[in-house]
N, C-alpha and C positions, 0 to 999 in steps of 0.2 A: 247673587249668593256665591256662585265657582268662583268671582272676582275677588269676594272676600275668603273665601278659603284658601285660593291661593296668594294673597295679599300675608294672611295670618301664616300660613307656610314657610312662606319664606323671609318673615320678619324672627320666627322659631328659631329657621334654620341659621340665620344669619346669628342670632341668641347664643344659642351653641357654637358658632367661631368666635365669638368675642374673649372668651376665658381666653382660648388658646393663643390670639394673639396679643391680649396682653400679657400672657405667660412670654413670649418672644421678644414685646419689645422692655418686656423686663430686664430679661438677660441678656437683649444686646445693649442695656443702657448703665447694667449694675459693669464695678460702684460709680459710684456718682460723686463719694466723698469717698474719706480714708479709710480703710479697714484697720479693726485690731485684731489681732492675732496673738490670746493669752497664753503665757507661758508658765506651767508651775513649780517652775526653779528660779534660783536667781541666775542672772548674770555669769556668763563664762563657760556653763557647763555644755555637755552635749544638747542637749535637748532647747537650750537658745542659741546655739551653733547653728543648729539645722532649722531655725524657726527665722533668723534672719536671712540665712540663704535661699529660700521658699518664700520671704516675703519680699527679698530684693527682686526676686524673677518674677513675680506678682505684680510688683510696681511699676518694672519695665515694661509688662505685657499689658498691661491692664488700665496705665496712666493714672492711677491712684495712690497712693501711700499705704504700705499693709505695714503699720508701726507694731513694734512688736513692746507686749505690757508681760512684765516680769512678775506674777502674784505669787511666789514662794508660800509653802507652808503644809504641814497635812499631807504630805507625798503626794501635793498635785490638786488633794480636793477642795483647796481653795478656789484656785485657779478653776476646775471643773464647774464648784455650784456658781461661779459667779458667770459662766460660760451657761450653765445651766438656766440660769434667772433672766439670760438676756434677752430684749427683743433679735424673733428667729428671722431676721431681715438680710442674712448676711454679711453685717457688718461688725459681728463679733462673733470669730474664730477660736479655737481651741488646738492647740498644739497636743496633739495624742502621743503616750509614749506608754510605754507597756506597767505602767503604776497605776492605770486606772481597774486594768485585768488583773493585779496582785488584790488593788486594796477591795474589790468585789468581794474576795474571802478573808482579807486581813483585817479589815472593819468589821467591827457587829453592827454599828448602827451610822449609816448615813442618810443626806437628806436627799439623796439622788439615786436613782439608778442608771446607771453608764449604759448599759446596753441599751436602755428604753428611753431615756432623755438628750442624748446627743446623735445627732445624724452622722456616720461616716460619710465620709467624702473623698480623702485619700491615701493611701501609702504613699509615704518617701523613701522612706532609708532600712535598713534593716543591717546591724552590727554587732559584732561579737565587743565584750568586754577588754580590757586588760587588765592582767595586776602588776601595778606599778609600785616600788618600792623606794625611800631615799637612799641615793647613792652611798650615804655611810651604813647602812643596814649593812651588818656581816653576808647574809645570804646572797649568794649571786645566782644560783638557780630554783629551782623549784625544791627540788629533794634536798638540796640546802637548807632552803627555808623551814620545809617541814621537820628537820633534824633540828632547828635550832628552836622553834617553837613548841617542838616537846620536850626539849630542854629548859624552854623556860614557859611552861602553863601561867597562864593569865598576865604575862609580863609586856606583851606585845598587843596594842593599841591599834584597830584597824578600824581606817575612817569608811565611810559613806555620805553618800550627798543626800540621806533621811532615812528616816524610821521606816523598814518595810519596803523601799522601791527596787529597782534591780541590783543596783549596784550592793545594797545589804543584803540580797537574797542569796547574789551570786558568790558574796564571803561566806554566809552561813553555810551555803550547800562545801564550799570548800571546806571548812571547818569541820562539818562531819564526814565529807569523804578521806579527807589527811586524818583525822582522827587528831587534832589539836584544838585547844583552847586561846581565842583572844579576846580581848575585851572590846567591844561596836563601839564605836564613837558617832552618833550621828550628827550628819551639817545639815544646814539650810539647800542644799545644792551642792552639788558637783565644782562649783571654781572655787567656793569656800573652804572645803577640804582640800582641793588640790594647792589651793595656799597655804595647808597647814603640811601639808607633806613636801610640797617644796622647802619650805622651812624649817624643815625636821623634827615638828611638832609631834607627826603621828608618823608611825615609817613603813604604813602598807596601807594601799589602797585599789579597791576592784572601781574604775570607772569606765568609761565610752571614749572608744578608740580617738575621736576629734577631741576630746579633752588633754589629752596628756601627748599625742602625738608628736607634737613640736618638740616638748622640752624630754622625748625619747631621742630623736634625732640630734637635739643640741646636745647630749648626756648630762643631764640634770635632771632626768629620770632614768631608773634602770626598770626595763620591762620584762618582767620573769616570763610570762605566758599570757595566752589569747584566749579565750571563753569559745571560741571557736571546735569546729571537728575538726579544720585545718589551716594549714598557714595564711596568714594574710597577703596579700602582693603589696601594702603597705606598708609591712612590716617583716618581711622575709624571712629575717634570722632568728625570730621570737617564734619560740616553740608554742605547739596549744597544752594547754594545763592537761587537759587529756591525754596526752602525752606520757606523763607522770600519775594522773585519778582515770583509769579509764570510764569513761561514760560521761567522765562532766562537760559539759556544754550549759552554754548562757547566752544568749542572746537578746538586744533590747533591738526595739524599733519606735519611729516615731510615724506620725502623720498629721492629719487634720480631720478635725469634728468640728461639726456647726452646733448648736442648738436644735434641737426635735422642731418639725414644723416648718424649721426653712425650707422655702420655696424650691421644687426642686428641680427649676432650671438653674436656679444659682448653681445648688449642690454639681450639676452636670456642665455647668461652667469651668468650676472651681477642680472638677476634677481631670477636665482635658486639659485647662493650661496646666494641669500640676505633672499629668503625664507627658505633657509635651518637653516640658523642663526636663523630666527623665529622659525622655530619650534622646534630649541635645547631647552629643558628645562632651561638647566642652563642662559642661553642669556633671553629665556621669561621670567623668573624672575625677571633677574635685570630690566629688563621692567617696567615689574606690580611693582616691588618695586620703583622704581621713577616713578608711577602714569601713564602708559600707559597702553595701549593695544595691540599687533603684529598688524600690518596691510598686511595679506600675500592674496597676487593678482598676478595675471598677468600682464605684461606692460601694455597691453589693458585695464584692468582694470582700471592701475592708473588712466589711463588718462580720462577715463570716470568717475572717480574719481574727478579729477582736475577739468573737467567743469562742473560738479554739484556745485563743490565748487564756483565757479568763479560766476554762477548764485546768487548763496545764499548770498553770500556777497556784491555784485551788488546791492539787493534788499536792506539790510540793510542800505547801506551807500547812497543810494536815498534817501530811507526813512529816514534818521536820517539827513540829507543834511550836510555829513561831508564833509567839503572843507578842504586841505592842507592848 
């Protein structure tokens, strides 16, 4: 009888290690195949900027494909409930950027709840705005602009890359801290407006420092100010809007959210290579050089993260009574 109690003991015991190392040889085997990594903009803007540079460093480290899937539409909640509906296997990612903490309070009704249905996993980038203007716009500074825009009420047309996300949030707050009127234009994304203002279609735009950066440097955009409390090192001679509105500040950031339920040696996978990526020098460069800053945390973190975010912009869009 002691032969079998201790026979049943330690077939228990051994019971109880089994989870745990297939919890291990999971995560030293994931992926296996290619990761998607959705993004809910189109093509060009900030937020697929920084989704293929976090999936090229995934690909390198990882020896898998992290393809990155463009699903535009809804400021993002496309792209979220289809991240939301997936199997939580880890091979379908969600590109987080600060539209899913707007549309918490900008939505009345959605089919998801962001804080409860998606797993943080990690911070990347964290960026101030710009507003970037076409070079024939009269205004060459801020207090320019604002002299010319209440001279001309509802005559000036300013884009965003959608209905509700930062870049519209961060012209609204302008608009009522200058005390001027323009008319929103909203895009599909951040490159589609920016090809309407490179073009001269619309001739002001608040986007994400890696959107417009380049064509500030070439002069084929003029950058009035930074969403920033202070200058950027990527942009040095660009004053911050604050400058001129005291108090305004805007800031976006992006990361990564899984699906609720993935396994969370993935999640703990997924978020040391992504902190390791931060702290390469060469990766945090290119960073600071398109006007970010690392955002390296813990899942926990992000996500206590995410619902400070989700408060803060609650409060603004009360207060500003922005309706869709």
């Amino acid at each position: 009888m002691k032969l079998l109690r201790r026979e049943f003991l330690h077939l228990t015991a051994g019971a109880a290690v089994l989870p745990a190392v297939s919890r291990i040889a999971r995560a030293q085997t994931y992926p296996t195949r290619p990761v998607r990594i959705v993004v809910g903009f189109a093509a060009g803007g900030g937020s697929d900027i920084f989704a293929r540079l976090i999936g090229q460093r995934l690909s390198e480290r990882l020896g898998e494909q992290f393809i990155i899937e463009n699903r535009p539409g809804g400021n993002s909640n496309i792209a979220t409930e289809a991240v939301v509906r997936a199997t939580p296997d880890g091979y379908t990612l969600l590109l987080v950027d600060s539209s899913p903490a707007i549309n918490a309070t900008l939505y009345d009704k959605l089919s998801f709840n962001f804080i409860r249905d998606i797993a943080p996993v990690a911070g990347i980038v964290s960026q101030p705005l710009v507003m970037l203007v076409n070079p024939s716009f009269p205004a060459k500074t801020i207090p320019e602009f604002i002299d010319y825009a209440k001279a001309n009420p509802d005559k000036i047309n300013m884009a965003s890359g959608g209905n509700g996300n930062i870049t519209h949030l961060a012209g609204e707050m302008f608009k009522t801290m200058a005390g001027v009127n323009m008319i929103h234009l909203p895009y599909r994304g951040g490159g589609a407006a920016l090809a309407d203002l490179l073009g001269g279609q619309v001739p002001v735009l608040f986007t994400g420092v890696p959107t417009g950066i380049e064509y500030i440097r070439a002069g084929r955009l003029r950058a009035l100010g930074v969403t920033s409390a202070t200058r950027l090192e990527a942009l040095p001679d660009v004053p911050t809007v604050g400058q001129f509105l005291p108090g305004y500040e805007a800031e976006d950031w992006k990361g990564i959210g899984a699906p609720k339920n993935t396994p969370p040696e993935i999640i703990d996978m997924l978020n040391e290579e992504i902190n390791a990526a931060l702290a390469d020098p060469k990766f945090k460069a290119r960073l600071v050089d398109l006007g970010g800053a690392p955002m390296s945390m813990a899942a926990a973190g992000f996500g206590r993260f995410i619902g400070a975010e989700t408060v803060k912009w609650g409060k603004v869009i009360r207060a500003a009574n922005i309706k869709l």
